[in-house]
LODRENDREN-612860 format. One line per field, with one value per residue (C-alpha): x, y, z; residue number from 0. Coordinates in nm, 3 decimals. Example, Ala and Ser with C-alpha at 12.3 -4.5 7.8 and 13.67 -1.06 7.14 Angstrom:
2
px: (1.230 1.367)
py: (-0.450 -0.106)
pz: (0.780 0.714)
num: (0 1)
***
This chain:
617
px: (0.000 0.151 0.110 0.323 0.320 0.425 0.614 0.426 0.798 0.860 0.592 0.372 -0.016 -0.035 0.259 0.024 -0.310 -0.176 -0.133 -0.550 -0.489 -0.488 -0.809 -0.980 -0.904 -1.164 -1.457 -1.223 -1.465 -1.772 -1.535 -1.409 -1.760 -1.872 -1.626 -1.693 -2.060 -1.982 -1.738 -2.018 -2.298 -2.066 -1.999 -2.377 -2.385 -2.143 -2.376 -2.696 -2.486 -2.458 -2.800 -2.867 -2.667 -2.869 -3.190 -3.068 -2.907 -3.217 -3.572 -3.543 -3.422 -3.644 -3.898 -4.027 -4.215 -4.200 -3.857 -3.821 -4.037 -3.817 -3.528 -3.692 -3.747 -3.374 -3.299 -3.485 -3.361 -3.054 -3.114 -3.276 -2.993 -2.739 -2.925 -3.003 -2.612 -2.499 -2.792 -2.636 -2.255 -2.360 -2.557 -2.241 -1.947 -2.205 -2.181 -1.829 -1.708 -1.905 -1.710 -1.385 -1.420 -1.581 -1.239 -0.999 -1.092 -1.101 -0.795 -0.658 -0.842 -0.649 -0.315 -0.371 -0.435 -0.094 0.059 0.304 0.257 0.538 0.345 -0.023 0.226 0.338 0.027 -0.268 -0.605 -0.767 -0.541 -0.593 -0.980 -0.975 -0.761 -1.049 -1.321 -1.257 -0.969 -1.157 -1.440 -1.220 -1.090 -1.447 -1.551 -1.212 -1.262 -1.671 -1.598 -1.282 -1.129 -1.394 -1.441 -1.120 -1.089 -1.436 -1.400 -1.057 -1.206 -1.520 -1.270 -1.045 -1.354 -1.574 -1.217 -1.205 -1.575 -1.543 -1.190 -1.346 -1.695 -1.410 -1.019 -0.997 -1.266 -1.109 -0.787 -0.946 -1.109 -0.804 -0.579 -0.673 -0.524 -0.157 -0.229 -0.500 -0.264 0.041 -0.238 -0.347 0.015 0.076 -0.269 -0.207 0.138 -0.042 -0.326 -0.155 0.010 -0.271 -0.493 -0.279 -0.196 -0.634 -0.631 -0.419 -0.572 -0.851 -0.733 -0.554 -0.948 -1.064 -0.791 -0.877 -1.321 -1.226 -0.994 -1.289 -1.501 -1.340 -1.215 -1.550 -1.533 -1.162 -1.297 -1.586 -1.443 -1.167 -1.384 -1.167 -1.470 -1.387 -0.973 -1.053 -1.354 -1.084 -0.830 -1.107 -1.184 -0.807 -0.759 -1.089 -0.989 -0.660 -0.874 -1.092 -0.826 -0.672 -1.003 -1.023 -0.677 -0.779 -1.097 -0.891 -0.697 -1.001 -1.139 -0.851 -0.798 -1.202 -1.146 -0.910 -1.023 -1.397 -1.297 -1.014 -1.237 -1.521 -1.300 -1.211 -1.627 -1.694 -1.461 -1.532 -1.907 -1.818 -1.579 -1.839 -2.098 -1.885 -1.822 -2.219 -2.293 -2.017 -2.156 -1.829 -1.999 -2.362 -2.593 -2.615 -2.212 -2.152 -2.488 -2.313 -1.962 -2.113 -2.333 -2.033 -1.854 -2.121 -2.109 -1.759 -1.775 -1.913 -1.602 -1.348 -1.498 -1.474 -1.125 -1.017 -1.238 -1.181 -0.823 -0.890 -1.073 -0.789 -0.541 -0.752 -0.779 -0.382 -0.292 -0.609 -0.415 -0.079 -0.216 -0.387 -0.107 0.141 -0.030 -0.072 0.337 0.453 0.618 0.312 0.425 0.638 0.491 0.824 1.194 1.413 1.658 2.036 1.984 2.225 2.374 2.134 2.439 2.596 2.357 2.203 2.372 2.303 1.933 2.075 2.294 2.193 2.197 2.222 1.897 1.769 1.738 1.694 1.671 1.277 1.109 0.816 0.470 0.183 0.105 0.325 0.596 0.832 1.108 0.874 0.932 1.302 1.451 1.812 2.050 1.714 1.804 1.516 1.552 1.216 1.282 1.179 1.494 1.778 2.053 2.301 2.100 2.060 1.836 1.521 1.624 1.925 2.096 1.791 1.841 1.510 1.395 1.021 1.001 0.674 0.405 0.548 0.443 0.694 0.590 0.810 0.831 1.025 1.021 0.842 1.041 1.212 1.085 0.835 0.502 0.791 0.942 0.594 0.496 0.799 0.667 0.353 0.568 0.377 0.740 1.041 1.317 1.628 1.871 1.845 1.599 1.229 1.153 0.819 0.921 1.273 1.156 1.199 0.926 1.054 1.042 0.648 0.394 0.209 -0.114 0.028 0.245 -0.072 -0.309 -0.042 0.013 -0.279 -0.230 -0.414 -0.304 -0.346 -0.509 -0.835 -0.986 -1.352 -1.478 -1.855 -2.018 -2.152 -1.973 -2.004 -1.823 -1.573 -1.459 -1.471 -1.257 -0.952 -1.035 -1.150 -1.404 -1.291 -1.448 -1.834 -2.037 -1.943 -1.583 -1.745 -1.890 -1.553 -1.373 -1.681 -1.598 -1.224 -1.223 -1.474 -1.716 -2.054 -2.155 -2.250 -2.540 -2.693 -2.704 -3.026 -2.953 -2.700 -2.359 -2.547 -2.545 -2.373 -2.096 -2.059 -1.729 -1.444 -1.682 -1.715 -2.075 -1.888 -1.672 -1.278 -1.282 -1.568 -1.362 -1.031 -1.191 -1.361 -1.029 -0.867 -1.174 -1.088 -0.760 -0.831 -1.102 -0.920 -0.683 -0.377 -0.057 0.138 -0.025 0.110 -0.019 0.039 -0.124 -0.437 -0.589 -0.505 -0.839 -1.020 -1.111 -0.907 -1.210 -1.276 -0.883 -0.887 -1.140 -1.002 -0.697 -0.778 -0.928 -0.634 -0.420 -0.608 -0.527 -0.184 -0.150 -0.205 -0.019 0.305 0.280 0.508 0.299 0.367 0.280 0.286 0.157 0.253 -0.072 -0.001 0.335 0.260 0.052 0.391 0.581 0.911 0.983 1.220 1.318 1.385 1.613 1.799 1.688 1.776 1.715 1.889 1.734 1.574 1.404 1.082 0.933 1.043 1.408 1.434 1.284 1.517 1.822 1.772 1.714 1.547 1.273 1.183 1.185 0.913 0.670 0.685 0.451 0.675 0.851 0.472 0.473 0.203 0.268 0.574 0.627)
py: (0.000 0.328 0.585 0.809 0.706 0.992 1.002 1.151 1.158 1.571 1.684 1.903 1.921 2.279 2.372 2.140 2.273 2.664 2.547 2.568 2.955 3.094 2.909 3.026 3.440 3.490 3.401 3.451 3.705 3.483 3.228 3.421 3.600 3.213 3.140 3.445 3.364 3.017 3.144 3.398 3.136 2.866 3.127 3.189 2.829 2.929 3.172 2.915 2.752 3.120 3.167 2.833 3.004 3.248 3.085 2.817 3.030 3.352 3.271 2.921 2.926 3.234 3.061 3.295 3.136 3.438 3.463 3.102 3.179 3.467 3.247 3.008 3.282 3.323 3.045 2.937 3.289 3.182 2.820 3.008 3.222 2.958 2.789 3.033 3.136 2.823 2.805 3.141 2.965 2.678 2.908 3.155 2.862 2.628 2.857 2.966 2.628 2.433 2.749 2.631 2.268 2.353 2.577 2.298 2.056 2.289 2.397 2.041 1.942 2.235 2.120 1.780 1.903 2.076 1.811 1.582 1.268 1.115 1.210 1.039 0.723 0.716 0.764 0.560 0.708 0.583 0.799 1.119 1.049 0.981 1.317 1.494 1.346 1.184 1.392 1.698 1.645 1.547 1.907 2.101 1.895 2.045 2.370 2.360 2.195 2.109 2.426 2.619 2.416 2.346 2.716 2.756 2.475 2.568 2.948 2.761 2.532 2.820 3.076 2.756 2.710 3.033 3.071 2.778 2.878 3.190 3.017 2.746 2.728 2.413 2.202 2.371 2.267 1.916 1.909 2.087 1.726 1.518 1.802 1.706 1.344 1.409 1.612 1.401 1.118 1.389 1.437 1.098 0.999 1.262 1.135 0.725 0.871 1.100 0.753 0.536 0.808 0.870 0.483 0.456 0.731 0.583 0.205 0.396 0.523 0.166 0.047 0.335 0.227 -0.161 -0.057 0.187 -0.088 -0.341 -0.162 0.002 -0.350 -0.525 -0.679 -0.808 -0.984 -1.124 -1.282 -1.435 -1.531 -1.390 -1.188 -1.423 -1.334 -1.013 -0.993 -1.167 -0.932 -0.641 -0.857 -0.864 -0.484 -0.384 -0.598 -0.471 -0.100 -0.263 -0.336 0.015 0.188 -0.054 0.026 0.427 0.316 0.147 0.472 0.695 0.458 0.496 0.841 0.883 0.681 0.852 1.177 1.069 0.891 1.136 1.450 1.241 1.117 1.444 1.564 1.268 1.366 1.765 1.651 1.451 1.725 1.987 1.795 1.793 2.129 2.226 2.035 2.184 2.522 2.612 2.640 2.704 2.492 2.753 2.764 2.403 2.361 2.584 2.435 2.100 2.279 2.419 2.122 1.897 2.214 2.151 1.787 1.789 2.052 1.812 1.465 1.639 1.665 1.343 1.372 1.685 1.630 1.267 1.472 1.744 1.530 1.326 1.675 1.704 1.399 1.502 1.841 1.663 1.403 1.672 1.949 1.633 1.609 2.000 2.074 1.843 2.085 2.143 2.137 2.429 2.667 2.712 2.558 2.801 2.671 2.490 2.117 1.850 1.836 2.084 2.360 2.104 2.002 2.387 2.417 2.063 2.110 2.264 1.961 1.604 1.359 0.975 0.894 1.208 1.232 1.537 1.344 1.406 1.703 1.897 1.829 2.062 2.403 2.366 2.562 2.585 2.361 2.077 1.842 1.805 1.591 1.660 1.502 1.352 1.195 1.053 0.864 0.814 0.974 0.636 0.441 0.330 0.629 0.361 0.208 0.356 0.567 0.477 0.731 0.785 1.083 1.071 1.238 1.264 1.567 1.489 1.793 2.020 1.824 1.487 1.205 0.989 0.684 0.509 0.145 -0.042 -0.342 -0.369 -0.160 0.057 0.387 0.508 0.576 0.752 0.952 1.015 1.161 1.450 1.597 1.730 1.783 1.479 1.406 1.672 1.551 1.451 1.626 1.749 1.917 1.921 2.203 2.332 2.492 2.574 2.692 2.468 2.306 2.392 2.740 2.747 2.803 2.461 2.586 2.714 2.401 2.205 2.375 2.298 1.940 1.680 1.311 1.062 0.710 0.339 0.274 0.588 0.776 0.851 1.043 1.080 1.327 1.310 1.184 1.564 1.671 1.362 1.509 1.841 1.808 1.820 2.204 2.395 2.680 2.718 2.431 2.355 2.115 2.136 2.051 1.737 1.592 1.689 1.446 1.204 1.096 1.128 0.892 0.660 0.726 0.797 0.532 0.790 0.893 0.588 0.571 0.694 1.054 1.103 1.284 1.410 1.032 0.980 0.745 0.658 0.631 0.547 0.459 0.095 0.086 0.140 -0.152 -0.067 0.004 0.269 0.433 0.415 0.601 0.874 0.918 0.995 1.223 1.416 1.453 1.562 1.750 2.088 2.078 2.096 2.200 1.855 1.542 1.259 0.921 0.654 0.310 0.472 0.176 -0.084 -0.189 -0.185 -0.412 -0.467 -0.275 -0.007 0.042 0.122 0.344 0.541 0.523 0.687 1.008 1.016 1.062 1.378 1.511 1.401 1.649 1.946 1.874 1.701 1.441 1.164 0.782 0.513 0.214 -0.171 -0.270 -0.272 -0.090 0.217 0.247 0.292 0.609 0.746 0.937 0.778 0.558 0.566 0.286 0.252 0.013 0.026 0.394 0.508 0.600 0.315 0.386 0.609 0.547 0.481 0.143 -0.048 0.070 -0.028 -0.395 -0.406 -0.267 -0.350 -0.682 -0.573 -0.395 -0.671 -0.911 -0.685 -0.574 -0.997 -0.976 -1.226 -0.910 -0.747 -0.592 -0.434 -0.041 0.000 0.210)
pz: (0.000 -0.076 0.176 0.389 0.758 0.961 1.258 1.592 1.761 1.902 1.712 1.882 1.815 1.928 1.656 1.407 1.489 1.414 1.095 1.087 1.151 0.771 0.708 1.073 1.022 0.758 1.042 1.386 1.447 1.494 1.640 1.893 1.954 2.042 2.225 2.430 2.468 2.601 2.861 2.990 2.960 3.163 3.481 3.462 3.521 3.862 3.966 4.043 4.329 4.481 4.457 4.626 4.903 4.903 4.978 5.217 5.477 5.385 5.293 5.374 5.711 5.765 5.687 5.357 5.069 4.918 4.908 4.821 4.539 4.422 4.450 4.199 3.956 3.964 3.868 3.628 3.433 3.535 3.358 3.046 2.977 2.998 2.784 2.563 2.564 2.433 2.167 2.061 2.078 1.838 1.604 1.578 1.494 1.217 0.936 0.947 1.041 0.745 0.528 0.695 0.630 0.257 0.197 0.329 0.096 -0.239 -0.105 -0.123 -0.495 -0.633 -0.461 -0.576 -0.958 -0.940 -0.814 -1.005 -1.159 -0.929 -0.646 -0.744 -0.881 -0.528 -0.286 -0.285 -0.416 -0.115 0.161 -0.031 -0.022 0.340 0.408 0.189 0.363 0.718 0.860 0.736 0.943 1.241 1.198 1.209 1.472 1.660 1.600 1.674 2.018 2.165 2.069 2.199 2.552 2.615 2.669 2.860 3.061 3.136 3.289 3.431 3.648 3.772 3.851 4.049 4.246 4.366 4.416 4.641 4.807 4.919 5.021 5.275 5.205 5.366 5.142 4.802 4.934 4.934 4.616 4.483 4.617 4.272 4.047 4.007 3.938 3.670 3.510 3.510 3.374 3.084 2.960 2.936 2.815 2.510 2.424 2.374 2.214 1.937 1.854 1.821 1.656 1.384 1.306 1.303 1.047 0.815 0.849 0.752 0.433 0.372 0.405 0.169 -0.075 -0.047 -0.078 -0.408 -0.542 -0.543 -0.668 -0.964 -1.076 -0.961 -1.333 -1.240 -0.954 -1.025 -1.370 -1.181 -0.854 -0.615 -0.460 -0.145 -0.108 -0.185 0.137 0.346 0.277 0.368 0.658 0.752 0.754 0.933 1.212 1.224 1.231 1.477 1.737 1.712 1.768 2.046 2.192 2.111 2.373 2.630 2.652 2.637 2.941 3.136 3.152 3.198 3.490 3.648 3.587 3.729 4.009 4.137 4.158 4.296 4.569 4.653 4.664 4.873 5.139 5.063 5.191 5.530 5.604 5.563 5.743 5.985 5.988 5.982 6.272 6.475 6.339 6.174 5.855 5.720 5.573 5.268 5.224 5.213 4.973 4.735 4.774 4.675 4.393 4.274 4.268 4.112 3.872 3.753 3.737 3.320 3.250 3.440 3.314 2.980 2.957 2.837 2.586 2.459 2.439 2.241 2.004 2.020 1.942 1.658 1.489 1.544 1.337 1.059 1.024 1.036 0.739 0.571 0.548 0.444 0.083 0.073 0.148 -0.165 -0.411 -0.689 -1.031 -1.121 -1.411 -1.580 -1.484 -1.623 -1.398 -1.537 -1.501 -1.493 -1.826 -1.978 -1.995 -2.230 -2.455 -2.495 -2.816 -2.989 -3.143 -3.406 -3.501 -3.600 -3.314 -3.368 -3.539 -3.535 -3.911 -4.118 -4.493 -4.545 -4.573 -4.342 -4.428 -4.581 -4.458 -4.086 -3.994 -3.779 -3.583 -3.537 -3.185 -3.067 -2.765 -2.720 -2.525 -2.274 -2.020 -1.773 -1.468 -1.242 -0.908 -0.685 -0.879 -0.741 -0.840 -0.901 -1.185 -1.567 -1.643 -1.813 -2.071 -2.232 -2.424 -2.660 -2.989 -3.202 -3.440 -3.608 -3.823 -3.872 -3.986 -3.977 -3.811 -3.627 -3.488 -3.228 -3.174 -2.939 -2.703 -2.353 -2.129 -2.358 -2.241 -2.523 -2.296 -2.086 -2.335 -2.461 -2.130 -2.126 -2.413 -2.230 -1.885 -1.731 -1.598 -1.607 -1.798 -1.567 -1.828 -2.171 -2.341 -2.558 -2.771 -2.940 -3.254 -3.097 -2.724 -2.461 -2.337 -1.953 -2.034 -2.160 -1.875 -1.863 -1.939 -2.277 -2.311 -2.276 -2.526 -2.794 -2.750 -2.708 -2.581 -2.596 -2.411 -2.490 -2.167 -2.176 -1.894 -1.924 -1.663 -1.521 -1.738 -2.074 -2.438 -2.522 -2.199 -2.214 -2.600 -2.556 -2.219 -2.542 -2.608 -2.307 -2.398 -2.761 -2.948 -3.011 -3.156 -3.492 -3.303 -3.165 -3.462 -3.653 -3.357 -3.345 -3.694 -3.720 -3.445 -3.642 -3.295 -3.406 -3.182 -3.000 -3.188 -3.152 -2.719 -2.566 -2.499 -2.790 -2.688 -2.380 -2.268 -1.910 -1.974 -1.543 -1.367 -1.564 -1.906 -1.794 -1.927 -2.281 -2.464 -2.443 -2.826 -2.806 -2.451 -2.696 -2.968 -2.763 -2.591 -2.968 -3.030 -2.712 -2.844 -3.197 -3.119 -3.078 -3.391 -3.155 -3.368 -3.163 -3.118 -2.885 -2.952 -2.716 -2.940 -3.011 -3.191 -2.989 -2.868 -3.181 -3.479 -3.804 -3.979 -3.737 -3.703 -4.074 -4.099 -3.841 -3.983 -4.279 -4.065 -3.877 -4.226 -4.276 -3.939 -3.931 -4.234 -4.069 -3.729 -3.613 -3.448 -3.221 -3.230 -2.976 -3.220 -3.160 -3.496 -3.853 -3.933 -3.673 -3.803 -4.138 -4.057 -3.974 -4.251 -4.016 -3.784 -3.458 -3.270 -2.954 -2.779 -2.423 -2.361 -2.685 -3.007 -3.231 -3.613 -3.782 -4.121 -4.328 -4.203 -4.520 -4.472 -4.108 -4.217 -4.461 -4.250 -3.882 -3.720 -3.438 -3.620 -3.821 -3.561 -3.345 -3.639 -3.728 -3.429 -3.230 -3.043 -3.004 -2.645 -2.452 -2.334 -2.108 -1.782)
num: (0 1 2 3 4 5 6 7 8 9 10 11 12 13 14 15 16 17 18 19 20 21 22 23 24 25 26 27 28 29 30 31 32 33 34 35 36 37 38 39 40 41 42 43 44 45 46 47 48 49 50 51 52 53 54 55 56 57 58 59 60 61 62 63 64 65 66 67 68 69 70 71 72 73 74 75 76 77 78 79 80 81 82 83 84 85 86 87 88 89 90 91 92 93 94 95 96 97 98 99 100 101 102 103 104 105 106 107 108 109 110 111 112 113 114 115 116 117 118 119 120 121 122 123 124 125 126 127 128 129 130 131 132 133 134 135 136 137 138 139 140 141 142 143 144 145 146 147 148 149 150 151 152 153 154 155 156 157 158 159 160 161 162 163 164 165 166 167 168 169 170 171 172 173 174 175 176 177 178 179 180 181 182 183 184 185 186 187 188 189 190 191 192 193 194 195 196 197 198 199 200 201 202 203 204 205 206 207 208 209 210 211 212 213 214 215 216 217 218 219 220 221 222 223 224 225 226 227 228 229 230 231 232 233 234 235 236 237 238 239 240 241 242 243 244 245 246 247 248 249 250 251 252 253 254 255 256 257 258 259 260 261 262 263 264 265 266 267 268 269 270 271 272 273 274 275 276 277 278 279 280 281 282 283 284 285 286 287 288 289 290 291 292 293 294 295 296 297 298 299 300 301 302 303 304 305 306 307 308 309 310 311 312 313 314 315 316 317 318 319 320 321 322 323 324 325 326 327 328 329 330 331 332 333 334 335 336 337 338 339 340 341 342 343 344 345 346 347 348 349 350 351 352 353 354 355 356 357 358 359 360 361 362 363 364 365 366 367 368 369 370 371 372 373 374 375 376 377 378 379 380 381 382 383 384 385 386 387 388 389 390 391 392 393 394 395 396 397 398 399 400 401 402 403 404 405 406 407 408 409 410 411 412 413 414 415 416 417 418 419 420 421 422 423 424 425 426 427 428 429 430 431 432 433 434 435 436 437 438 439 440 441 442 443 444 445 446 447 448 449 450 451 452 453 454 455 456 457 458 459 460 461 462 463 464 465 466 467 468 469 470 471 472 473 474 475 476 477 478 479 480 481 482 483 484 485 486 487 488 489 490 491 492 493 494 495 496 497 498 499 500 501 502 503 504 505 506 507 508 509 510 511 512 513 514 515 516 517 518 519 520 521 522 523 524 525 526 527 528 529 530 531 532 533 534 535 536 537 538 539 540 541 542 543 544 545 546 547 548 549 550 551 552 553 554 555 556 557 558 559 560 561 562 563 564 565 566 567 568 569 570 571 572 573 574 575 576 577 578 579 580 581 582 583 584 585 586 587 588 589 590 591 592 593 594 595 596 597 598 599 600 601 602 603 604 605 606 607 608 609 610 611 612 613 614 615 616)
***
């Protein structure tokens, strides 16, 4: 499973949880407004035990129903305006909070658009979902409660202290005796838990992974009837869940424990010691009913605290997981910047590198410098630096309008040399140029609107055909465009579904047959004339008669564009004007198909269809 597993060692979840700040200013107003009202609405809450006093050692022991009766009043204003406080708290954080969470999570779509391709080959689509989703919520939750009461019940517990210090020193020196304990048991408490709730988060996005996994290759499954080692290994990883939510509860009991029984200790021997006191009229009935009321008072705010800080430090670990995907390096809009070997090799596209050949001449109507890789060298930043790289010192010029395809066998590097052009991957050393500017030096969204891709394996997303096609040219193209692209790419199959091109195709076009996903995936790429076209086996799902028909659209297209084709079969490669192969990492020949059978072994031997290979890295 790929995912990062962080390391709670000296981190800090107050250092993490400022982190939250940027996204809290916009509504700190409201939040601290909130947190304000709670703090007034909890010593409200202080002030019933007073009144208590009030009415024990006055109108009650006077003997007054009227002034028992205007004690009641009291307190039930008392009780409404505590109430009504706290109404006002949760009314003041929803909005703002739900804003908080909604901003969070666009933050992290956009992060994870500008991400590199490295990174999403690296983390599992499962752990990003569960950092969008799950740790997310953990954070609102924080910052609606914990944050807020930590803070309230932190002032409630000092102000009831000194209420009942000055009410008798000696019993708040008793139910003061528990403190140091509870705290020593908090700090260690929150140094298990962070542990434990950070490994539960990411089982959960191992879980997420395994559940997405299943059901994106349901068809997988079920074909090979592995639907039963497949629940197993489900099984296997929500009991492993299981037991650290149950370890995360054997904490949480623990500390509850201690922190209820301690303080109630303490009451319990506050109340014989007051008795005690009353009867040897030390004390009045009305002081010791409002130490005890002001005790009981506190009990919620000092029970609370092992669960506020659980939830505190489940919020720590979300923000920790969440801000680990959003401090990866996004994709860079240019790099200007000298790379290894690039000072070198700055000079050499003007000169013919081996195999780059410069015999034929540009097609129809294009100008320009055409597509150029000099000197590339590529190695995949997860290899081993001691082994070679995956491409080496390639040399390849496909002139302005021409069509290259390249052919080589499993392994060789074409889907990865494919990929540079488009700055799917940076280039390790070397350089691509676009009509003689370097393709590191073109912002991507320009880079992109030049050059169009389409790969063997297609992505369909949930929206309509139309959408799907059109995806290839942004705002400019319409439906002429479409119906251009629809027949190009022989897909007019289209027509025929129940709602036309407005037909929903559903997550990842599995409701369509791999040939009819390949062709609307060459559609989307065609669709917005792009002056560079990128090719990676476009045909390789379809029939010898479909393949030909589109094959003879593509001919017109390939006129007016240049274009670089990954191609596995005799067929693709002869919609090439040349050929390049690819061997080792390099660029080996370079020729019309029928001089590389004639002239290189290798060539021969893989368009025989005995060397046919499926796509490569």
């Amino acid at each position: 499973m790929s995912t990062t597993r962080a390391t709670t060692k000296d981190r800090s979840a107050v250092r993490t949880l400022l982190r939250l700040w940027p996204y809290v200013r916009p509504v700190r107003v409201r939040l601290f407004t909130a947190a304000a009202v709670a703090v007034v609405a909890s010593c409200v809450g202080l002030v019933i035990p007073l009144v208590l006093k009030w009415m024990v050692d006055g109108p009650i022991a006077d003997r007054d129903p009227a002034g028992v009766w205007l004690g009641a009043l009291y307190l039930l204003l008392l009780g409404l305006l505590e109430a009504g406080l706290f109404g006002l708290r949760r009314w003041l954080v929803a909005r703002p909070l739900s804003h908080v969470e909604a901003e969070m999570r666009a933050g992290l779509y956009r992060h994870l658009q500008r991400l590199p391709v490295a990174f999403h080959d690296r983390w599992a689509s499962g752990q990003l979902l569960s950092r969008a989703t799950t740790d997310l919520m953990l954070v609102r939750m924080f910052l609606a409660f914990p944050l807020t009461f930590l803070l309230v019940n932190a002032v409630t517990i000092l102000a009831g202290v000194i209420i009942m210090l000055l009410q008798d020193w000696s019993l708040g020196l008793v139910i003061l005796g528990p403190a140091l304990p509870v705290m020593v048991m908090c700090v260690v408490f929150e140094n298990r838990y962070a542990v434990v709730a950070r490994l539960a988060q990411d089982q959960v996005g191992d879980l997420t992974t395994v559940v997405e996994e299943s059901v994106l290759g349901i068809r997988i499954i079920k074909g090979f009837g592995r639907h039963r080692s497949q629940a197993r290994a489900f099984r296997s990883l929500s009991s492993t869940l299981r037991g650290t939510e149950l370890r995360k509860a054997r904490l949480l009991a623990t500390i509850w424990a201690v922190i209820v029984t301690l303080p109630e200790t303490a009451i319990g021997a506050a109340l014989v010691l007051g008795t005690v006191q009353v009867a040897d009229g030390e004390l009045s009935a009305g002081t010791l009913v409002a130490f005890l009321s002001t005790a009981l008072a506190l009990r919620w705010p000092v029970d609370s605290i092992g669960f506020l800080l659980a939830m505190s430090q489940e919020a720590s670990t979300a923000t920790e997981r969440y801000f680990e995907v959003m401090d990866e390096p996004p994709e860079t809009e240019t790099a200007t910047g000298v790379r290894a070997g690039a000072g070198a090799l700055a000079g050499a596209g003007a000169r013919t590198g081996a195999g780059s050949g410069e015999s034929a001449g540009s097609g129809p109507g294009v100008t320009g410098d055409g597509l150029r890789f000099v000197g590339v060298v590529f190695r995949y930043p997860d290899a081993d630096p001691g082994s070679p790289p995956t491409l080496d010192r390639v040399d390849l010029h496909i002139r302005p309008g021409e069509s290259m395809a390249l052919v080589g066998a499993t392994g060789s590097g074409k889907t990865t040399l494919t990929a540079l052009v488009p700055r799917l991957h940076e280039v390790t050393a070397g350089r691509i140029t676009l009509d003689g500017e370097d393709v590191t030096a073109m912002p991507r969204d320009e880079l992109r609107a030049k050059v169009a891709v389409a790969f063997e394996e297609p992505t369909l997303f949930s929206a309509s055909i139309g959408e799907n096609v059109l995806m290839g040219a942004g705002d400019r193209a319409g439906a002429a465009d479409l119906e251009r692209a629809l027949a190009i790419a022989q897909a007019e199959f289209a027509h025929d579904l129940p709602q036309g091109t407005e037909t929903q195709v559903g997550e990842q076009g599995l409701s369509l047959s791999g040939g009819q996903r390949q062709r609307l995936a060459l559609a989307r790429a065609v669709v917005g004339q792009p002056r560079f076209l990128v090719l990676d086996d476009p045909l390789s799902a379809l029939d010898v008669h479909t393949e030909a028909a589109v094959e003879a659209a593509l001919r017109q297209v390939l006129a007016d564009t240049t274009a670089l084709i990954v191609a596995h079969r005799p067929s693709t490669v002869l919609l090439a004007d040349r050929v390049a192969l690819l061997s080792g990492g390099r660029i080996t020949a370079v020729g019309t198909h029928q001089e590389l059978l004639r002239a290189n072994t290798e060539y021969a031997h893989l368009m025989s269809g005995n060397g046919r290979q499926e796509d490569d890295r």
